[in-house]
C-alpha positions in Angstrom: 80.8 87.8 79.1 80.1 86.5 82.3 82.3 86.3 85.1 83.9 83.0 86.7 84.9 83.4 90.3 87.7 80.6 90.8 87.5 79.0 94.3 90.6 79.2 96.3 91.3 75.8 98.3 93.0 76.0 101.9 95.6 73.5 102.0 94.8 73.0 105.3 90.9 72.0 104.6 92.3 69.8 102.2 94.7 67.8 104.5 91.7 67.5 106.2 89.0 66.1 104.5 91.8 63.9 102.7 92.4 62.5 106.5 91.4 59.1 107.0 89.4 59.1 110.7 89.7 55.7 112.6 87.2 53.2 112.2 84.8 52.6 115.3 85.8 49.6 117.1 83.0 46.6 116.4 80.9 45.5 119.5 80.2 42.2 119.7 75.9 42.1 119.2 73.8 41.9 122.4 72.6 38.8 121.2 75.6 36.5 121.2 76.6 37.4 124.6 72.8 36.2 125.9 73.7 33.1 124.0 76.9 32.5 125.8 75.2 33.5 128.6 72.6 31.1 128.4 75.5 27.8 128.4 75.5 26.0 131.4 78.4 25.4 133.1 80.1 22.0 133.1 79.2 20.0 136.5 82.1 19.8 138.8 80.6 16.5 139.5 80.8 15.4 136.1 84.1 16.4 135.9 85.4 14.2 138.9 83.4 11.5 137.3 85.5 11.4 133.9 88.6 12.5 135.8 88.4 9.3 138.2 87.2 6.9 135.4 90.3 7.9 133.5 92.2 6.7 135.8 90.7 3.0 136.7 86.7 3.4 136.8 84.6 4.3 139.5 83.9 1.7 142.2 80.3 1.4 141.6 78.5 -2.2 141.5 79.4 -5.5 142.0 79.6 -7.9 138.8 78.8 -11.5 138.3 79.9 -13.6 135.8 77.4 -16.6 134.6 78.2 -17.1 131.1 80.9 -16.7 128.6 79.0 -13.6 127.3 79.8 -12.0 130.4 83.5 -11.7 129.4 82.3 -9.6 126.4 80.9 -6.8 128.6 82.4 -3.6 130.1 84.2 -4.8 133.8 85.3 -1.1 134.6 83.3 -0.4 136.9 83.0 -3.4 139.5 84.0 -3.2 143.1 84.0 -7.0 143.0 83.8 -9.9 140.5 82.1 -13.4 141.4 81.3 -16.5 139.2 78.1 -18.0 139.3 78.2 -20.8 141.7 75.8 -22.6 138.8 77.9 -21.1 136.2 79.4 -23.9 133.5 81.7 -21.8 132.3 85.1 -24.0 132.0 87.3 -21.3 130.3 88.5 -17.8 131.3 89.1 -16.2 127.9 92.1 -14.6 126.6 92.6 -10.9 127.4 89.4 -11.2 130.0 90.8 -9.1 132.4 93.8 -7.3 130.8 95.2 -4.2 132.5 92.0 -4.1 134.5 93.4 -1.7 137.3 90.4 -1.0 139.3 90.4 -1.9 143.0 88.6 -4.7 144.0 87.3 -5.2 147.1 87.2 -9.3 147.3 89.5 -11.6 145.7 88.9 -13.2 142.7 87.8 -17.1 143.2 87.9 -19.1 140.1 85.3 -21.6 140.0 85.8 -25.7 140.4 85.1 -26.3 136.6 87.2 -23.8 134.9 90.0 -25.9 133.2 92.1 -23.3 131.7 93.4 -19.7 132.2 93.8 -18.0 128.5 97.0 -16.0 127.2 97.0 -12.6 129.0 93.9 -13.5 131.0 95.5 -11.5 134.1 97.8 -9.5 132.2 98.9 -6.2 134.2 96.3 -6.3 137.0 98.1 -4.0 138.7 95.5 -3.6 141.6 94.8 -7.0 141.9 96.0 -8.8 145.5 94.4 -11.9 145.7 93.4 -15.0 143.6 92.1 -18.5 145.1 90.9 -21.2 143.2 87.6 -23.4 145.0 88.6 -26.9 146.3 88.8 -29.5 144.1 89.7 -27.1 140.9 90.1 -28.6 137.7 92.3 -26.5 136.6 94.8 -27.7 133.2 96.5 -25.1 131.9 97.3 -21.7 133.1 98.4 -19.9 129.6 101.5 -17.8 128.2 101.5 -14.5 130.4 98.4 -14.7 132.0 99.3 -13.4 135.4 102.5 -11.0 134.5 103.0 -8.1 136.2 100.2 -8.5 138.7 102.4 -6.2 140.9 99.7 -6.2 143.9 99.4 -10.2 143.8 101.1 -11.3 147.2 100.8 -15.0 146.6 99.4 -18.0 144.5 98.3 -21.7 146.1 98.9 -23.8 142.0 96.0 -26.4 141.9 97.6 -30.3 141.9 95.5 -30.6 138.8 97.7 -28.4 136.6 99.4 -29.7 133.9 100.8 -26.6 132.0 101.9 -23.5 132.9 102.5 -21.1 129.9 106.1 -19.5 128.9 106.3 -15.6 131.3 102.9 -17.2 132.8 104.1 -14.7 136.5 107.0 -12.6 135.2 107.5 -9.7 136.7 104.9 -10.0 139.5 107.0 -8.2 141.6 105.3 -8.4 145.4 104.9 -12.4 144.9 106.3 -13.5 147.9 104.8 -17.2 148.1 104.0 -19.6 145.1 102.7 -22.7 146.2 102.2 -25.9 144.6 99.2 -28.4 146.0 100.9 -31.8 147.2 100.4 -34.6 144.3 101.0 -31.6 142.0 100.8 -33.3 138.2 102.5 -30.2 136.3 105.9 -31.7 134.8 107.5 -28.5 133.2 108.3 -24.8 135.2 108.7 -23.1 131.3 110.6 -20.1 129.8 111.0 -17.1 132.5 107.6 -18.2 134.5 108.6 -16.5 137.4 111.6 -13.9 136.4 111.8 -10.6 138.1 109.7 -12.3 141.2 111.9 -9.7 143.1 110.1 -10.5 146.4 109.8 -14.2 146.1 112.5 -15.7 148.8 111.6 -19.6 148.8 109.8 -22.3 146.6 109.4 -25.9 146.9 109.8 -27.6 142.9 107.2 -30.6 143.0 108.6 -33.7 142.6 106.9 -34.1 139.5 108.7 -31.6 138.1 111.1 -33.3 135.2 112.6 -29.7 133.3 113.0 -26.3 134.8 113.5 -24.1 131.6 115.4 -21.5 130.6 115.2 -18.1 132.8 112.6 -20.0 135.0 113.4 -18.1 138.3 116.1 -15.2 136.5 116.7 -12.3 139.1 114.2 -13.4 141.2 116.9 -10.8 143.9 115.5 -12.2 147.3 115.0 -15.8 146.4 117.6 -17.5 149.1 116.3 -21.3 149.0 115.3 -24.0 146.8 113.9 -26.8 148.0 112.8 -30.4 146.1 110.1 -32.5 147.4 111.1 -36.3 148.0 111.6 -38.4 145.1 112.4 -35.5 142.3 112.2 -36.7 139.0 114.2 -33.2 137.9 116.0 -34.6 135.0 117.0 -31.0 133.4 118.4 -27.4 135.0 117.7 -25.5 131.7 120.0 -22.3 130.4 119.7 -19.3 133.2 117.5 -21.2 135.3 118.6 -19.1 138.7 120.9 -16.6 136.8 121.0 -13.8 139.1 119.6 -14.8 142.4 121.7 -12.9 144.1 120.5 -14.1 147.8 120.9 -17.9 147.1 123.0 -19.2 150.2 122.8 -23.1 149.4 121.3 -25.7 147.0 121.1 -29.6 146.7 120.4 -30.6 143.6 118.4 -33.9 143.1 120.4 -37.4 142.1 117.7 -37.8 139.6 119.5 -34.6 137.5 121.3 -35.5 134.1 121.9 -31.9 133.1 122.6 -28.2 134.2 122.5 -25.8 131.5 124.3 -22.8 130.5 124.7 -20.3 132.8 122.1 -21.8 135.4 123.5 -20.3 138.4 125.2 -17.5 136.9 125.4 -14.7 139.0 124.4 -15.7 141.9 127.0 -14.3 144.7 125.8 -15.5 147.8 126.2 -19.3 146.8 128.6 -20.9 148.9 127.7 -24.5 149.1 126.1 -26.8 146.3 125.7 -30.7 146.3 126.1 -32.2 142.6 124.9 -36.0 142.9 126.0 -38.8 140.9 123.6 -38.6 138.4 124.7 -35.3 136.8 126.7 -35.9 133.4 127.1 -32.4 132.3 128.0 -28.9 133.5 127.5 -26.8 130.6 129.3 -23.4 130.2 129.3 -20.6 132.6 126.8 -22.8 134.9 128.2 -21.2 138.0 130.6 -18.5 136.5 130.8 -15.2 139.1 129.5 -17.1 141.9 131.9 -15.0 144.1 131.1 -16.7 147.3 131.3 -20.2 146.1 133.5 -22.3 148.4 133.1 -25.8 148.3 131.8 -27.9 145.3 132.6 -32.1 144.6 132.2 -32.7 141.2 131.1 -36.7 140.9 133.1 -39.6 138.7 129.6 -39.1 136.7 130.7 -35.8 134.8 132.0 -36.3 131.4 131.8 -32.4 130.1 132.5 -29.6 131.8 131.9 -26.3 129.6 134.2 -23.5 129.1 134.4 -21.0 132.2 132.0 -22.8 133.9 133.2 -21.9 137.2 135.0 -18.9 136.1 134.6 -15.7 138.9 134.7 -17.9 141.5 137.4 -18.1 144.7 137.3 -21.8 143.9 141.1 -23.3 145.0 140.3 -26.6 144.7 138.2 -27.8 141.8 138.3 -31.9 141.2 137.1 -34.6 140.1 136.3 -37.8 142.1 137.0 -40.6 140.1 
């Protein structure tokens, strides 16, 4: 019988061929890297570019507006916006130039025929200093927050030929300093917070065809210290917070043509010391003068027949009466 020679295995050998090595670390192929290679690098120009458009547009070309269509294109980019002196365009649209914050390098001029100012037309212009409207305007109506927070806008000359101004039509427009109203002014109604938070406005003359100043109409305007009426006021109505919070008001004489001051219309406002009531005035509605802390001297007329409940409370008022 043939002999079988049995194979002794090392132990050792074993271990090692049952060893698993460590697998080669994968190179990335020659190819890709020419590929990446090949990318161009991003412009730092173009970079800039988007940077600076992000943040209001690049000052680039001067735009002209000729027809309404013109409100339907991208403004972004103007250093300067004219109308068509042949333009018959009689409406600037609502939203037209809404948080536009570019600077612009000329005011804005809005032409002769334009008779009214859309909701929001101006809304949050935060770059925009100047406004003028062209002699002779026909200007109607001014709409419902159309200049607010304008922050840059210095001041405002009101055509005569304005018969509405819109509820928050200035709010907030917080370096307005002068508002102005053309002599023969027609508008008959300063409306709902027009000019609240006008925290630089310090004087304004109310035309006297001006019947109703409404509710919050001049609120916390901070730095506002006169009021003045032109001759013959037909002011029939002080509405509710009219000057709450003026807190630099010194004096005030109210018109005899007044029927009415509203709740809390002169709430607040702790530099007040002197006010004239006339004869006309009926009622003096709650908290009209409440916290007035400086108010010393006030003749109430034989006209009141209400006075509401703390109207006058806050103040260092000894001698309150009436005149009968």
């Amino acid at each position: 019988m043939p002999k079988y020679s049995k194979k002794v295995h090392n132990p050792r050998s074993l271990k090692k061929q049952l060893s698993l090595k460590k697998p080669r670390s994968l190179k990335k192929p020659r190819s890709l890297k020419k590929q990446r290679s090949l990318k161009k690098p991003r412009s730092l120009n173009n970079r800039r570019k988007k940077k600076r458009s992000q943040k209001g547009g690049v000052n680039t070309r001067s735009c002209v507006i000729k027809e309404h269509d013109d409100f339907n294109k991208s403004l972004s980019e103007c250093s300067s916006i004219t109308f068509n002196p042949d333009s018959n365009i009689t409406e600037i649209p609502a939203n037209a130039f809404e948080d536009f914050i570019l600077n612009l390098e000329q005011p804005i001029i809005i032409p002769k025929k334009v008779i009214s100012i859309g909701e929001r037309a101006f809304y949050r212009c935060l770059k925009l200093t100047e406004i003028e409207f062209e002699p002779y305007s026909e200007l109607k109506k001014i709409g419902k927050w159309a200049f607010a927070y304008c922050n840059a806008l210095t001041n405002i000359i009101i055509p005569k030929s304005v018969t509405i101004i819109g509820d928050y039509a200035f709010m907030s427009c917080s370096n307005l300093t002068t508002i102005e109203f053309e002599s023969d002014s027609q508008l008959t109604t300063i409306p709902n917070r027009a000019f609240t938070h006008c925290n630089a406005l310090t004087n304004i003359t109310i035309p006297k065809s001006v019947t109703s100043i409404v509710d919050g109409a001049f609120l916390d305007c901070l730095k506002l210290t006169t009021i003045k009426f032109e001759p013959y006021s037909e002011l029939k109505n002080i509405g509710e917070k009219a000057f709450e919070g003026c807190k630099s008001l010194e004096t005030i004489i109210i018109p005899n043509s007044v029927t009415s001051i509203g709740e809390g219309a002169f709430e607040g406002c702790k530099a007040l010391q002197t006010i004239t009531i006339p004869d006309s005035v009926t009622t003096i509605s709650r908290r009209a003068f409440a916290n007035c802390s400086l108010l010393e001297t006030i003749n109430i007329p034989k006209s009141v027949t209400s006075i509401g409940e703390g109207a006058f409370v806050g103040t260092p008022l000894e001698d309150i009466y009436k005149s009968f």
